[in-house]
CHARMM internal coordinates of N, CA and C (Angstrom, degrees):
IC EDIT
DIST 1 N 1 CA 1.4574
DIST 1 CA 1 C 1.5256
ANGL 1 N 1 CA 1 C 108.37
DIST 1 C 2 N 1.8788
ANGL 1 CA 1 C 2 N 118.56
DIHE 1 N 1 CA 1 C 2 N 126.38
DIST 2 N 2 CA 1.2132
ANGL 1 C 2 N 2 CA 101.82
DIHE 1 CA 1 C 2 N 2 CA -168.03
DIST 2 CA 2 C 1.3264
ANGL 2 N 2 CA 2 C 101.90
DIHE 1 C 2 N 2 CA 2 C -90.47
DIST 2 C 3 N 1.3446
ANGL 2 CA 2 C 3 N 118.67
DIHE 2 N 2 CA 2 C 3 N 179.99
DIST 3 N 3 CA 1.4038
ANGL 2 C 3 N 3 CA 122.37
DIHE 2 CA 2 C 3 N 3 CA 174.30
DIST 3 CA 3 C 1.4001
ANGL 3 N 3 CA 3 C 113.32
DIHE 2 C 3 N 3 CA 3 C -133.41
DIST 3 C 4 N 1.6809
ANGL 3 CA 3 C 4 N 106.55
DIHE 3 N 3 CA 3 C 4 N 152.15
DIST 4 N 4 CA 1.7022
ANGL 3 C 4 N 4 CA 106.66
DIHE 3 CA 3 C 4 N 4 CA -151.81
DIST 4 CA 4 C 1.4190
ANGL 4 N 4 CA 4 C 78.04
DIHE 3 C 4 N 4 CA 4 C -127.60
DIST 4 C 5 N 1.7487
ANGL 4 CA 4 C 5 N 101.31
DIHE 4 N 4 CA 4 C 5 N 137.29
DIST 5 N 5 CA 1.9469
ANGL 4 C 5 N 5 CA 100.07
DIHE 4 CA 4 C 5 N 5 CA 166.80
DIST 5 CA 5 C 1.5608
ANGL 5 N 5 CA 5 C 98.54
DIHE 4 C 5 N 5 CA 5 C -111.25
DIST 5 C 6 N 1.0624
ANGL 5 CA 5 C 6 N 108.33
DIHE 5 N 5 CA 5 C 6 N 131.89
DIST 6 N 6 CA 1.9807
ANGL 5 C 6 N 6 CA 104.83
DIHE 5 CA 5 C 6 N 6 CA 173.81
DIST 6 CA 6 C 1.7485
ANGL 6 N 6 CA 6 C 95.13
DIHE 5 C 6 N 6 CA 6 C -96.62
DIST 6 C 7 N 1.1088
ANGL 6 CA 6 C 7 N 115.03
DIHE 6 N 6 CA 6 C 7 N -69.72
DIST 7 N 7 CA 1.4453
ANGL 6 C 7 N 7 CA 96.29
DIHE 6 CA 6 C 7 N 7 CA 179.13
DIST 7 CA 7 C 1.2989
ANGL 7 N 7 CA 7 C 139.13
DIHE 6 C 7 N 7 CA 7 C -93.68
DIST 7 C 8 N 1.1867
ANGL 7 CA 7 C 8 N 145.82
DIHE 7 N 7 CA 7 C 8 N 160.93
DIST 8 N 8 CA 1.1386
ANGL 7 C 8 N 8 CA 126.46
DIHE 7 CA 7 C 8 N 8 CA -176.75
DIST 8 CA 8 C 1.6531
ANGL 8 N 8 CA 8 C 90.41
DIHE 7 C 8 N 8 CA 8 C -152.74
DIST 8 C 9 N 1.8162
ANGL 8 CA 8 C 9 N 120.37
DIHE 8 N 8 CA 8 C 9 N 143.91
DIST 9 N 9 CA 1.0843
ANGL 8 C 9 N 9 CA 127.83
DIHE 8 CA 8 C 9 N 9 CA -158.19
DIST 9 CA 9 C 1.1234
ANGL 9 N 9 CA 9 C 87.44
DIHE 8 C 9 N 9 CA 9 C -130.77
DIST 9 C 10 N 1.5041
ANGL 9 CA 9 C 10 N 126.78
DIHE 9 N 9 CA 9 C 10 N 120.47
DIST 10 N 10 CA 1.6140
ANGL 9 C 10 N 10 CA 125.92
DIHE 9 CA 9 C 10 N 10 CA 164.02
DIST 10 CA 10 C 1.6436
ANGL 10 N 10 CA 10 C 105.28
DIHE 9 C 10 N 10 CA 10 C -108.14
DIST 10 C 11 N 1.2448
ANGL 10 CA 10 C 11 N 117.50
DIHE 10 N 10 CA 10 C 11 N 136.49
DIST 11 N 11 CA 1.5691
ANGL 10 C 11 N 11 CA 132.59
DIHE 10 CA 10 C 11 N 11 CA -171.14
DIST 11 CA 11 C 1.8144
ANGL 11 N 11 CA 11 C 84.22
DIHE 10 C 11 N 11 CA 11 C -125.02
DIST 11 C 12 N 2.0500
ANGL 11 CA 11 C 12 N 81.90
DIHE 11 N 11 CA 11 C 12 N 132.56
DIST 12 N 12 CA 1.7700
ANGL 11 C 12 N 12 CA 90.62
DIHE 11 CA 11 C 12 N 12 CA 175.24
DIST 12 CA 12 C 1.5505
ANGL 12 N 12 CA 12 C 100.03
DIHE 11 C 12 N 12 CA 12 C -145.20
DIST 12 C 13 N 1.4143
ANGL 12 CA 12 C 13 N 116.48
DIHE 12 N 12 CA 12 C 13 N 154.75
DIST 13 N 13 CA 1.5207
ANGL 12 C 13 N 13 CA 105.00
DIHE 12 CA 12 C 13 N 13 CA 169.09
DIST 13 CA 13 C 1.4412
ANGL 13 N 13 CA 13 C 94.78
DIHE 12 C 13 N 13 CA 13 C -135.22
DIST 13 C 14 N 1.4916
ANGL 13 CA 13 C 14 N 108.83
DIHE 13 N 13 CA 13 C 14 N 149.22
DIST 14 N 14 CA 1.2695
ANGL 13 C 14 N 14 CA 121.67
DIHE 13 CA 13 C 14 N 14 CA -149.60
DIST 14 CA 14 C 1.7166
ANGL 14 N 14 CA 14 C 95.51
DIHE 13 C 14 N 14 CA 14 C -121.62
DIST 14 C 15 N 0.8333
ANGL 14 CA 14 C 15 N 137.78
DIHE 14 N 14 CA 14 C 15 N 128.03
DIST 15 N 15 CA 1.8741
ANGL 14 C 15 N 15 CA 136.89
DIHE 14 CA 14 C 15 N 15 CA 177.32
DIST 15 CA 15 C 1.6029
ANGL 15 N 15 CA 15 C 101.88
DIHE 14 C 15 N 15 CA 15 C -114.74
DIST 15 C 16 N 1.3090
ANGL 15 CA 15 C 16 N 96.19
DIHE 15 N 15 CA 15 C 16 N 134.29
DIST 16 N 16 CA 1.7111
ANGL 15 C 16 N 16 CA 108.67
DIHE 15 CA 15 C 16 N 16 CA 175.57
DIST 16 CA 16 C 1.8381
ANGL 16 N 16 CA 16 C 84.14
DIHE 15 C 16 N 16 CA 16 C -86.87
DIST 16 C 17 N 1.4859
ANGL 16 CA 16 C 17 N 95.69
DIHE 16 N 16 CA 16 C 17 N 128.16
DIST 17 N 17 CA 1.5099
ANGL 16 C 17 N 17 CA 97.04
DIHE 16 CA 16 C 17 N 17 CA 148.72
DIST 17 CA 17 C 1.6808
ANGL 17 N 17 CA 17 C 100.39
DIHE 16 C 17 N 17 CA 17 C -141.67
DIST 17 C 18 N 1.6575
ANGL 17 CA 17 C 18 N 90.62
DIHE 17 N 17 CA 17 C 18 N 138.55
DIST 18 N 18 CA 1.6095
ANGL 17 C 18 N 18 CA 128.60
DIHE 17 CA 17 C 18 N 18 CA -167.29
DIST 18 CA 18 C 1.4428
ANGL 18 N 18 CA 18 C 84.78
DIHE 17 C 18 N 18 CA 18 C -62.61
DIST 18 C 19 N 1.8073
ANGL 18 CA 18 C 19 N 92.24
DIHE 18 N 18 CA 18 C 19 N 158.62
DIST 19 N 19 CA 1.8332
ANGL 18 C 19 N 19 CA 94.66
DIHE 18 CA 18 C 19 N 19 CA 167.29
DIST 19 CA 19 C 1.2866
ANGL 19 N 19 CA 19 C 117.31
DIHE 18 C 19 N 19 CA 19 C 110.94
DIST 19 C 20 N 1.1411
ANGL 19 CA 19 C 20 N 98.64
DIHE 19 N 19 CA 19 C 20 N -52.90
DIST 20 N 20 CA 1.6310
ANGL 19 C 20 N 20 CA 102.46
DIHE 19 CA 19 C 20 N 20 CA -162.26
DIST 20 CA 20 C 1.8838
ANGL 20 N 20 CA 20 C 110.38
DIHE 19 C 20 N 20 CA 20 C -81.48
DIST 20 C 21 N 1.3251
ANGL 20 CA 20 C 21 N 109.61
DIHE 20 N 20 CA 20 C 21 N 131.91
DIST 21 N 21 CA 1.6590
ANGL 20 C 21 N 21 CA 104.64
DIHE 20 CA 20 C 21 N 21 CA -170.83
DIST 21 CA 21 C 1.4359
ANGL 21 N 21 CA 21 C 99.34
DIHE 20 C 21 N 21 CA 21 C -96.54
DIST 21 C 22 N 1.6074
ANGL 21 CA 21 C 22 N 135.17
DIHE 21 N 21 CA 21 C 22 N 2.05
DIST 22 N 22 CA 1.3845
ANGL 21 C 22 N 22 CA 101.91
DIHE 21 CA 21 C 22 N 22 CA 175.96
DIST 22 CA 22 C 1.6263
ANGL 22 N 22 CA 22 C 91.32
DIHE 21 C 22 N 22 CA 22 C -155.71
DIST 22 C 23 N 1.3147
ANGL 22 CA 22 C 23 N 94.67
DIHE 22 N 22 CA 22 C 23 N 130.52
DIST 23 N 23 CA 1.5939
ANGL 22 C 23 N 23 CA 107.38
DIHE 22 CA 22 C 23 N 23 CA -171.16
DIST 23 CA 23 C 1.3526
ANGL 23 N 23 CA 23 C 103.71
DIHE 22 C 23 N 23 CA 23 C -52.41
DIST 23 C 24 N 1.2451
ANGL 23 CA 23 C 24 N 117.85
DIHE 23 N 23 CA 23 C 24 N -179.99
DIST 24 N 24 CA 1.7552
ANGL 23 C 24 N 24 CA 127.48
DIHE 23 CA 23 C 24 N 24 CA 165.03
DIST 24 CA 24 C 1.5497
ANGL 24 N 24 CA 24 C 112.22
DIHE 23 C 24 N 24 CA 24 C -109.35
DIST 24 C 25 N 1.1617
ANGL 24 CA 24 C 25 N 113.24
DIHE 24 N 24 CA 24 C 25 N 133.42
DIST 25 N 25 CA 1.1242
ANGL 24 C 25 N 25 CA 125.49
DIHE 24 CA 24 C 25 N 25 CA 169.92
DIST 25 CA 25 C 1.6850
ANGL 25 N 25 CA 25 C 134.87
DIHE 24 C 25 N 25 CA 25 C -98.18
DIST 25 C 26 N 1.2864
ANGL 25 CA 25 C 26 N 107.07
DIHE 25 N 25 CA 25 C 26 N 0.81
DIST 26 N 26 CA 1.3573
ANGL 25 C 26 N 26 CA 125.20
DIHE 25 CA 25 C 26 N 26 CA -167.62
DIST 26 CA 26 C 1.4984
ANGL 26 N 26 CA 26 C 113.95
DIHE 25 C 26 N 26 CA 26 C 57.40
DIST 26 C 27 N 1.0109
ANGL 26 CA 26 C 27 N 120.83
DIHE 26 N 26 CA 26 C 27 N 10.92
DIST 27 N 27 CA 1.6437
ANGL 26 C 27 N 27 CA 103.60
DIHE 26 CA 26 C 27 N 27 CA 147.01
DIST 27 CA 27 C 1.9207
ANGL 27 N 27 CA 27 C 102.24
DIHE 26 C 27 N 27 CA 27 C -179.51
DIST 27 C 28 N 1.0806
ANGL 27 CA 27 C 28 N 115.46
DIHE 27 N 27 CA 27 C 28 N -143.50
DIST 28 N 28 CA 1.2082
ANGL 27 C 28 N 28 CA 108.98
DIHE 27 CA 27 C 28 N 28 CA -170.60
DIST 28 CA 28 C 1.8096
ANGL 28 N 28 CA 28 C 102.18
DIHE 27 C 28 N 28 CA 28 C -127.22
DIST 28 C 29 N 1.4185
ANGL 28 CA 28 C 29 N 99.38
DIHE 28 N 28 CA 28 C 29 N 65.66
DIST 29 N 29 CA 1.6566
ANGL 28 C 29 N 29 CA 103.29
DIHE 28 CA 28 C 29 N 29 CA 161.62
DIST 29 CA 29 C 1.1963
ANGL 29 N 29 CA 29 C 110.97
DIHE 28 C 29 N 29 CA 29 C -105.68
DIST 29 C 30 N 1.4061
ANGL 29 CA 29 C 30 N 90.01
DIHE 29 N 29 CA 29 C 30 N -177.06
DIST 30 N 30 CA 1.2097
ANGL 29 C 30 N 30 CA 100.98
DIHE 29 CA 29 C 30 N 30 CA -173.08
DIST 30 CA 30 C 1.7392
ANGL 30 N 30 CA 30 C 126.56
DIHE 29 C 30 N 30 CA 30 C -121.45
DIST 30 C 31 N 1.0155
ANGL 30 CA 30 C 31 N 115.93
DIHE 30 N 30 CA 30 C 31 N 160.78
DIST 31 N 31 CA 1.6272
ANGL 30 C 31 N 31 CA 116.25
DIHE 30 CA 30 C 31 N 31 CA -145.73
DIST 31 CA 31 C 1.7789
ANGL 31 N 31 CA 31 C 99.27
DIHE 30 C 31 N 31 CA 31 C -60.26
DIST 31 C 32 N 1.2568
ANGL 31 CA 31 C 32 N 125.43
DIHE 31 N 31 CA 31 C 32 N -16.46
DIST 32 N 32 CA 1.5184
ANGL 31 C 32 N 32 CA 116.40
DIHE 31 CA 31 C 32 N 32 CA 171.24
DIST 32 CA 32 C 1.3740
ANGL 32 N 32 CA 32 C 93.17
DIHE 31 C 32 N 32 CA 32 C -89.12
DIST 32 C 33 N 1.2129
ANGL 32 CA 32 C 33 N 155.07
DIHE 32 N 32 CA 32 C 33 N -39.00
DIST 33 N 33 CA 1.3375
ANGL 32 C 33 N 33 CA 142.37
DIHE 32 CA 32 C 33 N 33 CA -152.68
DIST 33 CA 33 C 1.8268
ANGL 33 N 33 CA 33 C 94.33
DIHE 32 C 33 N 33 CA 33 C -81.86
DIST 33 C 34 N 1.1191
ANGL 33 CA 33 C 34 N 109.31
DIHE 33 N 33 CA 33 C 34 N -45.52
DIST 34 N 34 CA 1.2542
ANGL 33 C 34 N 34 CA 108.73
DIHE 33 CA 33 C 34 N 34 CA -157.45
DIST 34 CA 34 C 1.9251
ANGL 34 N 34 CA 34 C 96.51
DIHE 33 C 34 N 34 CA 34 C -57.15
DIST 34 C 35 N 1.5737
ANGL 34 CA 34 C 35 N 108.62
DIHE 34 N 34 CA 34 C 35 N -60.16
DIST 35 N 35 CA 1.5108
ANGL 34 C 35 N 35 CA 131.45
DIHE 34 CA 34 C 35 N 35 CA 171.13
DIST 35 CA 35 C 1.4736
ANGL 35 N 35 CA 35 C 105.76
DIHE 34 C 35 N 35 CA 35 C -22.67
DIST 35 C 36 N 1.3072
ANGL 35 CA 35 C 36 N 109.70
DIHE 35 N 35 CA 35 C 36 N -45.99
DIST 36 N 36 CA 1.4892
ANGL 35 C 36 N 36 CA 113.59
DIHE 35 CA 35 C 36 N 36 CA -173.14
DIST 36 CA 36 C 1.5114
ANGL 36 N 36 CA 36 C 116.72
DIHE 35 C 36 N 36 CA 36 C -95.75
DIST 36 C 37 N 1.0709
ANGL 36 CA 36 C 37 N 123.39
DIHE 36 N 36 CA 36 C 37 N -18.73
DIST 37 N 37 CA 1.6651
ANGL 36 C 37 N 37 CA 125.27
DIHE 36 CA 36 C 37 N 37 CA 147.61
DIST 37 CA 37 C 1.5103
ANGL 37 N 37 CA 37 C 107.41
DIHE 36 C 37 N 37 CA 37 C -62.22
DIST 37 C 38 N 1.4314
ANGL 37 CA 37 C 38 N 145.59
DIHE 37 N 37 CA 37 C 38 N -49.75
DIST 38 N 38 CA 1.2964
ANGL 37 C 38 N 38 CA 145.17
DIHE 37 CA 37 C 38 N 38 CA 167.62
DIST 38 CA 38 C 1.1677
ANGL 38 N 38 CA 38 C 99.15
DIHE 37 C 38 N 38 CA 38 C -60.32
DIST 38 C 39 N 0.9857
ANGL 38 CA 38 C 39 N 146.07
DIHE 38 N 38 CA 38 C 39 N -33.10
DIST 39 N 39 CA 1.8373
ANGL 38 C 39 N 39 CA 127.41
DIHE 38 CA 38 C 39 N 39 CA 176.66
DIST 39 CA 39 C 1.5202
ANGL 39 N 39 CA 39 C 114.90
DIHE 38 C 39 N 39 CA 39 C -80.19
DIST 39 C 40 N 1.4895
ANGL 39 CA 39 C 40 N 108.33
DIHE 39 N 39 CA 39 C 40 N -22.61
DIST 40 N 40 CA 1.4895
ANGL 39 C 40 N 40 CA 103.66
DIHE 39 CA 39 C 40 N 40 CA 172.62
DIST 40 CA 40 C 1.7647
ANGL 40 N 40 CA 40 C 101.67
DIHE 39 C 40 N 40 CA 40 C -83.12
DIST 40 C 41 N 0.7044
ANGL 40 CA 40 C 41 N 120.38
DIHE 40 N 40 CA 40 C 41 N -34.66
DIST 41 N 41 CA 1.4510
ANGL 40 C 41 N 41 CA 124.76
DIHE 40 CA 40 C 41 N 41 CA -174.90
DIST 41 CA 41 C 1.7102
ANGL 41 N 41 CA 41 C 114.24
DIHE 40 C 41 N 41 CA 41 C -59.62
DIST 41 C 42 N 1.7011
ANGL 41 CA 41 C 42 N 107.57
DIHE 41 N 41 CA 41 C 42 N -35.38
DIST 42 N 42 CA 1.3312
ANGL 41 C 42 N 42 CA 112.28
DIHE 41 CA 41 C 42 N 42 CA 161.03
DIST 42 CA 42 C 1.3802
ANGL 42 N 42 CA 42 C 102.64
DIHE 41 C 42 N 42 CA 42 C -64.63
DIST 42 C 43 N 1.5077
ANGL 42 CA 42 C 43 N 132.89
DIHE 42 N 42 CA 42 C 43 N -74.87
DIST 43 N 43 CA 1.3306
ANGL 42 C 43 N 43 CA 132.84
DIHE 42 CA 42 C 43 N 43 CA -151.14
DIST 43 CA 43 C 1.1994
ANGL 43 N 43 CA 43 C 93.68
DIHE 42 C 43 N 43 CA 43 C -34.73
DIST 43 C 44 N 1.8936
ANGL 43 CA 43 C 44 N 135.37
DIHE 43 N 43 CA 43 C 44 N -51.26
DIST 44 N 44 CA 1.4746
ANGL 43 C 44 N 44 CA 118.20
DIHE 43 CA 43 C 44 N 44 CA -114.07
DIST 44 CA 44 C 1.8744
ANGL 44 N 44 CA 44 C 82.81
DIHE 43 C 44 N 44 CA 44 C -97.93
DIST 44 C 45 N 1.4551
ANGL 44 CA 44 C 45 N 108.93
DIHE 44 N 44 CA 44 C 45 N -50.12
DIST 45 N 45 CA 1.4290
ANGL 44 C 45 N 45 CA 113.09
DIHE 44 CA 44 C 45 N 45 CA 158.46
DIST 45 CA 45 C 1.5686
ANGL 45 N 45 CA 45 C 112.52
DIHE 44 C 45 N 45 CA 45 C -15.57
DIST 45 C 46 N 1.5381
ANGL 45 CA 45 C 46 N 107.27
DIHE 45 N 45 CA 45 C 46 N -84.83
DIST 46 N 46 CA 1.3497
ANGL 45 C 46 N 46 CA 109.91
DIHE 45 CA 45 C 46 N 46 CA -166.19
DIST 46 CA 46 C 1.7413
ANGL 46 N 46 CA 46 C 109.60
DIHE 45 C 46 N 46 CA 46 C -51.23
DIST 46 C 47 N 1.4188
ANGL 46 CA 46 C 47 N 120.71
DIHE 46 N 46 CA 46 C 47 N -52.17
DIST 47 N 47 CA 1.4881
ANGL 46 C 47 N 47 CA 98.46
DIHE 46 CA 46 C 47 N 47 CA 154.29
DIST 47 CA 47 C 1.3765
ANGL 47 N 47 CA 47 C 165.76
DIHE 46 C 47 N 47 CA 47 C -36.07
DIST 47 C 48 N 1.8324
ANGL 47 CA 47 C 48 N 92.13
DIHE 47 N 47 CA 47 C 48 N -24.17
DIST 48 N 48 CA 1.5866
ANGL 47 C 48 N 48 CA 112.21
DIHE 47 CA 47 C 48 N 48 CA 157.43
DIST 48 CA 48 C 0.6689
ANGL 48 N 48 CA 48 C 122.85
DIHE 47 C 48 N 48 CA 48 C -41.63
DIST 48 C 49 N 1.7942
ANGL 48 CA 48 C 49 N 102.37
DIHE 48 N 48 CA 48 C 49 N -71.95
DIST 49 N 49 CA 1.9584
ANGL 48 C 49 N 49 CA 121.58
DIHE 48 CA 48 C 49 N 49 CA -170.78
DIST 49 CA 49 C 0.8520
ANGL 49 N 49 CA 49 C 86.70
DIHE 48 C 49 N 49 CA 49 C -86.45
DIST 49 C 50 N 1.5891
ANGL 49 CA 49 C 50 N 167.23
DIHE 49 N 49 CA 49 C 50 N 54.99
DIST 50 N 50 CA 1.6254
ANGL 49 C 50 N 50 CA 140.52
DIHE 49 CA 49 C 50 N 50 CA 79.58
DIST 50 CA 50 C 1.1863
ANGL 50 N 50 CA 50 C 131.16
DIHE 49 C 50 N 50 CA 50 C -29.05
DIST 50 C 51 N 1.5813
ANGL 50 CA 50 C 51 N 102.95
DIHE 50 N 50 CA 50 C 51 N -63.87
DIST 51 N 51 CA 1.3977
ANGL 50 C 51 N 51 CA 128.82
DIHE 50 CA 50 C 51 N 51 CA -174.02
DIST 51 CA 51 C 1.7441
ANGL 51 N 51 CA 51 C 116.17
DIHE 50 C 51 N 51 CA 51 C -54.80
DIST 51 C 52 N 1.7163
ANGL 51 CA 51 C 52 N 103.89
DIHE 51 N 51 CA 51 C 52 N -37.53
DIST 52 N 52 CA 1.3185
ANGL 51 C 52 N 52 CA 119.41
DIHE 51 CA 51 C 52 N 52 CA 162.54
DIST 52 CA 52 C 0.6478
ANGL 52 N 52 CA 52 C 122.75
DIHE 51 C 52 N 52 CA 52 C -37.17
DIST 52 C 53 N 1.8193
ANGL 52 CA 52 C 53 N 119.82
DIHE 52 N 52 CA 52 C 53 N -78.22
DIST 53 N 53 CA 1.1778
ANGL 52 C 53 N 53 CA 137.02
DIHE 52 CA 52 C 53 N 53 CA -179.44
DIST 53 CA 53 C 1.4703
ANGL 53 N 53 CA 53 C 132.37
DIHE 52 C 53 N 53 CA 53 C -41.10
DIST 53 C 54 N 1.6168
ANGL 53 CA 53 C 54 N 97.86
DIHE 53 N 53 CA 53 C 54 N -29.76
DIST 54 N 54 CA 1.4981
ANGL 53 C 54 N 54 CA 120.13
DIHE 53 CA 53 C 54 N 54 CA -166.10
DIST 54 CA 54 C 1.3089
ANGL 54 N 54 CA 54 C 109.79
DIHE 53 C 54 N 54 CA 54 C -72.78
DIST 54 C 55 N 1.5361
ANGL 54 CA 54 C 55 N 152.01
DIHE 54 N 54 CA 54 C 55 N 100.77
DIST 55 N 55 CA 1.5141
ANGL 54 C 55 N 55 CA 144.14
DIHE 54 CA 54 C 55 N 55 CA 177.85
DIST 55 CA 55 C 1.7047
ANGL 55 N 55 CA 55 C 93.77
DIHE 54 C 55 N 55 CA 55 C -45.37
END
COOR INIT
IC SEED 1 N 1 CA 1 C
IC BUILD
């Protein structure tokens, strides 16, 4: 029997620690690659709450 998750709630806590001169980016892209993973990440978002909305 498969199983379907509709929502899923991720809880994160984030700590400023002082010091550090260059943020992390999780890996070594680059500032258009990264831009363009955040733009797919909007599209797929904004398609969610479409689908919601949609009767």
């Amino acid at each position: 029997m498969p199983l379907e998750i509709k929502e899923l709630h991720i809880k994160i806590n984030v700590e400023d620690t002082a010091g550090t001169s260059k943020p992390k980016t999780g890996g070594n892209w680059s500032a258009e690659q990264e831009e363009q993973l955040i733009a797919k990440c909007i599209k797929q978002v904004l398609r969610v709450l479409k689908d919601r909305n949609e009767p």
